[in-house]
Each structure stands twice: as structure tokens, then as C-alpha cells.
C-alpha positions in Angstrom: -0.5 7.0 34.2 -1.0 5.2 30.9 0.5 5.7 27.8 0.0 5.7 23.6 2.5 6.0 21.1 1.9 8.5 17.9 3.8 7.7 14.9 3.1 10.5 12.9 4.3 11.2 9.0 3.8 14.8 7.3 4.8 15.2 3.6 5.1 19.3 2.7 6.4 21.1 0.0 9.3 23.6 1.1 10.6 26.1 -1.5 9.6 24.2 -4.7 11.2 20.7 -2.8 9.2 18.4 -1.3 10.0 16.7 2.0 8.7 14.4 4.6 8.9 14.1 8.7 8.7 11.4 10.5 7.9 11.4 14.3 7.2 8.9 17.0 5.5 10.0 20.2 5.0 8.6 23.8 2.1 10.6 25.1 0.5 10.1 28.7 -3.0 10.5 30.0 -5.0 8.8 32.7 -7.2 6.0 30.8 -5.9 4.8 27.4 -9.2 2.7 27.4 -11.3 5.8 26.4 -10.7 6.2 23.0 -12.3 9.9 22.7 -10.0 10.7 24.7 -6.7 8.9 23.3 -8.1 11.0 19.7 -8.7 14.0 21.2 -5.2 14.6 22.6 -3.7 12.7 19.5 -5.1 15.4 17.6 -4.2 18.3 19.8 -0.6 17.1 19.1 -0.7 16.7 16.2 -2.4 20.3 14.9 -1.4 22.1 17.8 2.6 21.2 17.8 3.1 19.2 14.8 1.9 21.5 12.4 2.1 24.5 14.2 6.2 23.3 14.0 6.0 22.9 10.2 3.8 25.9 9.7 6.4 27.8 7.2 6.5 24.5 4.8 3.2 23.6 3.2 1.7 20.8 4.3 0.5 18.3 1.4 -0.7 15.6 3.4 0.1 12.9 6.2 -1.0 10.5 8.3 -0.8 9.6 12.6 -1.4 6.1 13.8 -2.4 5.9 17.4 -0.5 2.8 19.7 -2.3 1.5 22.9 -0.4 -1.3 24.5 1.4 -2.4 21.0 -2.2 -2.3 18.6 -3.3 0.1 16.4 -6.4 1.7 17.7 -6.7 4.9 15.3 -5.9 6.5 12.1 -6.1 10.0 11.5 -5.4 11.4 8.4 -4.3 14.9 7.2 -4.7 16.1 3.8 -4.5 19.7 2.7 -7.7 20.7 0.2 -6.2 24.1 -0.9 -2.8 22.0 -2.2 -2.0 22.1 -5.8 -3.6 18.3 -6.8 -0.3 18.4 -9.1 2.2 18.4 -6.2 0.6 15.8 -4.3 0.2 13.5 -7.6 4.1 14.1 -8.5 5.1 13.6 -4.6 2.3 9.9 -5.0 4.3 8.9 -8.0 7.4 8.6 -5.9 5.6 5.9 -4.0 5.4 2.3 -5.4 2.5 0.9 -3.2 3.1 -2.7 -4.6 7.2 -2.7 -2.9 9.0 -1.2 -0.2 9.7 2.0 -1.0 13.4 3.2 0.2 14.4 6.7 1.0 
């Protein structure tokens, strides 16, 4: 059986404090050449477990990148549309997108 990774981030806002999860994922199904199919179960686990998990924190935003044999075959990204746009600008502002940013 072939294999993908998920390397998944989530960035929520739990009882006025903000926090992020990383996760990394080995995930098997039988042909990691069809890519409708690597998206469709990357996205099963990722709304169906991931955020079912996280469910009692609001979820700002995040982002999975899908792994077949080492490349980067898919992005999917998460963004919450009923979040407070100030909570995602102050949680953005943290980030400095020109450096590595250290937690």
C-alpha cells in the first residue's frame, strides 16, 4: 500500500489565548498517483479528526501540505470566515514573513 505524509498546522483561539498545533501524518491508501484521491482522504482527516479534535477551541485558520514520495503535491488551506478579522490580524502580526520566526 502507498503512502503520503500530512503536515498539518491549525492556529485557534482558546479562552481569549491564541495557540497553534502542529501535526505530521503518515496516511495509506492504494495509489498515491491519483491525486483526487490523495485530496479527498487528506481532507477527510483533516475536517473529520483534526478539527473534530479541536472543536472546543476556535479555529482561526491553518494550512495541510500533502507529501507523495518526498514533493509537495497539495496545499489546502483552512480559514475560518465567521472569525473576528481582529484576532487573526493580532495572531498575523506575530509572524515576521521576511525571517524565521521562533516559538
Amino acid at each position: 500500500m502507498a503512502q503520503f505524509e500530512m503536515h498539518i498546522m491549525i492556529t485557534q483561539k482558546n479562552k481569549g489565548n491564541f495557540e497553534s498545533s502542529e501535526y505530521k501524518l503518515m496516511c495509506w491508501i492504494k495509489n498515491t498517483e491519483d491525486l483526487h484521491k490523495v485530496q479527498s482522504v487528506a481532507e477527510d482527516i483533516l475536517f473529520k479528526k483534526v478539527c473534530k479534535e479541536n472543536s472546543k477551541r476556535e479555529i482561526l485558520f491553518g494550512n495541510a501540505n500533502i507529501f507523495v514520495s518526498g514533493e509537495e503535491v497539495i496545499t489546502i488551506g483552512l480559514k475560518n470566515e465567521n472569525a473576528n478579522s481582529d484576532d487573526v490580524t493580532k495572531v498575523l502580526d506575530l509572524f515576521d514573513f521576511n525571517e524565521e520566526t521562533v516559538h
